[in-house]
N, C-alpha and C positions, 0 to 999 in steps of 0.2 A: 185278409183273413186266410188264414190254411187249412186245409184240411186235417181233421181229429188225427193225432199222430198214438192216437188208443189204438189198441191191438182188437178188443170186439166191438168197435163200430167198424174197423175196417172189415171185421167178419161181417158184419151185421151189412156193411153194402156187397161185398159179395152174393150175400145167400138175397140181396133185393134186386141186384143186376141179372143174377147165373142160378139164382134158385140153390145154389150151393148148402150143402146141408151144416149148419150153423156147429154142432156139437160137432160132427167129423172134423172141420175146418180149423176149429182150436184145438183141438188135439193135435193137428199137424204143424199147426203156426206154431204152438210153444214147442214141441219136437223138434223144428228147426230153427229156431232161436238160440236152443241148447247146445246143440249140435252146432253150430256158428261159432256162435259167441263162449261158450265152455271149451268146445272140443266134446265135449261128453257124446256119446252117440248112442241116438235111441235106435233100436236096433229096426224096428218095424219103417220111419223114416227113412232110415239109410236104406235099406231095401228099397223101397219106394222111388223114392230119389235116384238107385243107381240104376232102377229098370226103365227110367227116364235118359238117363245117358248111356244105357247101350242102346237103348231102342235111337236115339239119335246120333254115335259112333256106328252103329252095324249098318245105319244110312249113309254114311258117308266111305266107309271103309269096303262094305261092298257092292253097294252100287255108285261110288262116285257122287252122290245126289243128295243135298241136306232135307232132313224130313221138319221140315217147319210146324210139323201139325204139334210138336212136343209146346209150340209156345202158345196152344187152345187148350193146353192140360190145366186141371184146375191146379195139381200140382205144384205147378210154374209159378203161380198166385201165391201160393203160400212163400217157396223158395223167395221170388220178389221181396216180399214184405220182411222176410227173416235178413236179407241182405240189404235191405233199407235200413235198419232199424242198428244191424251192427256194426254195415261200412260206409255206407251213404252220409250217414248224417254226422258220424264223425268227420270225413271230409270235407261237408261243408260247414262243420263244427270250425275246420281246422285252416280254410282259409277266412276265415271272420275272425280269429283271433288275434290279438294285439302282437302276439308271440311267435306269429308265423315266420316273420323274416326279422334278419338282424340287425335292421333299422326301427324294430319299435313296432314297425305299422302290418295292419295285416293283409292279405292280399288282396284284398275287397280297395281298402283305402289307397294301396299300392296302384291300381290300375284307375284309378279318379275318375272324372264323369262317364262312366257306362250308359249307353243309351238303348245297346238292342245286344240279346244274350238266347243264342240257340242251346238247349240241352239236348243233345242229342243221345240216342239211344235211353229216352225216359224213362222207359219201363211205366209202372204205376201214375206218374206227375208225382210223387212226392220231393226229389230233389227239386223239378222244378218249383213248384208255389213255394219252397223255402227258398229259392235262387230267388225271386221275386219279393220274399218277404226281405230279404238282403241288399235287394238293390230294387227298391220299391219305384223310383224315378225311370227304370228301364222297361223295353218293352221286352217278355220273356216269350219266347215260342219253346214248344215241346215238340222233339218227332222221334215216329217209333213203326212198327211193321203196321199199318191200318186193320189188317185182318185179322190180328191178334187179342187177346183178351186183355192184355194189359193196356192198349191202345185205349178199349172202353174206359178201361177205369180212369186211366188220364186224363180220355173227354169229359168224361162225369166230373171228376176234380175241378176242372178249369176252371170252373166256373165259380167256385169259389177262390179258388187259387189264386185266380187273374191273371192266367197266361193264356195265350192259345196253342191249339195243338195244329202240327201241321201233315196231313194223310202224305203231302208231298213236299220234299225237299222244294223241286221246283217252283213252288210260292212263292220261297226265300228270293231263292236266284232273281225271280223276277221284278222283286219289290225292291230290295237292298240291295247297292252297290257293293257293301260293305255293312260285315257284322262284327261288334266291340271285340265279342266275349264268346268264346266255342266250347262247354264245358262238356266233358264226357266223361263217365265212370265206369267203368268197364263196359265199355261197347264194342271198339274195333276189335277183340278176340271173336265177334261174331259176326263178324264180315271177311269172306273168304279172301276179297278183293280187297286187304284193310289198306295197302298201300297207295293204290290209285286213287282208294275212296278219298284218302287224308287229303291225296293233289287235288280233286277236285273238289273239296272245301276249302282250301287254299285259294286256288286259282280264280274261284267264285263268288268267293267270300269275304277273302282277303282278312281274316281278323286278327284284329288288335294284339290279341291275347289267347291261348288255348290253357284248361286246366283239364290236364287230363289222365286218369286212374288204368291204366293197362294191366290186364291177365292174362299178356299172351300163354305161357307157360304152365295157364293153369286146364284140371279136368274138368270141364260142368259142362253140363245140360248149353247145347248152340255154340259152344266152344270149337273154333278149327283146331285141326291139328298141323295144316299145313297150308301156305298161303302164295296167292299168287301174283307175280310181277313180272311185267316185260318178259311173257310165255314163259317162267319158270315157274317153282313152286319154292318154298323155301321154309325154313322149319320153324317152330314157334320162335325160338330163343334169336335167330338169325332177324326173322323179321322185326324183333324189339329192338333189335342195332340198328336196324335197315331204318326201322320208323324216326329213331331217335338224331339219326345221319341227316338224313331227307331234310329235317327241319330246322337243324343247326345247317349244315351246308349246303343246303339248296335253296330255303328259302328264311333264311337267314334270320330266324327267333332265336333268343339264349334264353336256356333253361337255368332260371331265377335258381339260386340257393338259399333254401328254405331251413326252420329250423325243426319242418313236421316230421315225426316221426318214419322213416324210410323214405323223406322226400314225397309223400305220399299225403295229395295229390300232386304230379309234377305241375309246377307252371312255367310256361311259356310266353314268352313275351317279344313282339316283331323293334328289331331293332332298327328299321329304318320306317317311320309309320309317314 
């Protein structure tokens, strides 16, 4: 069973977890659905929204220092739920489909018995319990920043969802030799360290298969602007070659040709398992 994919129960667990005030909260949630999903832009939102990302560019710009407090904004909750709603679940709309690859099958049926699938950088758990509702036979884990407010609501979800959430990677590491399935939707633009990060899920992980949604190049709220490897920095656009390098030439996955729309979400797939 999933959690209500309705727009005011999700308010309605907000204002029961965070006391969140119920009318403010839809006011913001449908302002940024619009704004998403339209392009229309409600002007009070947008506001909102972008005093959320200087307040977290002017943390990093000058003092060098990212300000994580922007991901305890209730803010952040809504933005989540608005990008759940119009990229998320197309994505995983879009490897369940028949259509996905030009053999017929979709990516789900492409990579066959899945048994253990990390979503990493979960945000809410909402992709997770639907990765779960997808591959019901696997065991799903969620992990995301623990002292964040989206962390709650994922914990809360689990339990309907039937996934677990994990405060620490290092669970993983210590449980499983080897994980099937690494799925991520815009997560590494929010790791300064995305390159190292990606080796040591590799290296520790070893999986199967990665599907994963990249924005380097994009502005939001926890987004770097510049990233670092082997004591350099390197610039959004650089690092999406770097990433996409790494895993074709180093550790030797080829990136499936799909027929979703801008290849989006990439998959990945280990060609000697």
């Amino acid at each position: 069973m999933n959690p209500s994919n309705d727009t005011e129960n999700y308010i309605c667990m907000l204002h029961d977890l965070f006391g969140i005030d119920i009318i403010y909260a839809t006011k913001k949630i449908n302002e940024a659905i619009e704004y998403y999903g339209s392009g229309i832009e409600k002007r009070d939102y947008v506001r909102a929204i972008k005093q959320l990302e200087v307040r977290w560019y002017a943390a990093l710009l000058e003092n060098n220092m990212p300000d994580y407090s922007v991901y305890r904004d209730e803010l952040f909750l809504y933005d989540l739920w608005a990008c759940w709603k119009i990229y998320s679940q197309k994505y995983l709309k879009n490897i369940a489909s028949k259509k996905a690859l030009p053999s017929g099958k979709s990516i789900i049926e492409d990579m066959g018995h899945i048994k253990t699938v990390l979503d990493i950088g979960c945000g809410i758990g909402y992709t997770t319990a639907e990765l779960k509702r997808l591959i019901p036979s696997a065991s799903i884990y969620g992990y995301d920043l623990a002292d964040s407010l989206q962390y709650g609501i994922a914990e809360y979800n689990s339990f309907v969802g039937q996934y677990e959430m994990l405060p620490s990677l290092d669970l993983l590491y210590n449980e499983y030799k080897q994980i099937d399935l690494i799925f991520a939707s815009e997560y590494f633009e929010h790791i300064e360290n995305a390159i190292p990060h990606l080796e040591q899920l590799i290296l520790l992980l070893r999986p199967k298969y990665l599907i994963i949604a990249n924005a380097f190049n994009a502005i939001s709220v926890g987004h770097f602007l510049k990233f670092q490897w082997r004591g350099k920095y390197y610039s959004a656009k650089k690092t999406n070659h770097l990433f996409d390098a790494l895993l074709k030439d180093v550790y030797s996955y080829q990136k499936v040709i799909t027929n979703l729309e801008n290849n989006r979400p990439l998959y990945w797939k280990k060609l000697i398992q």
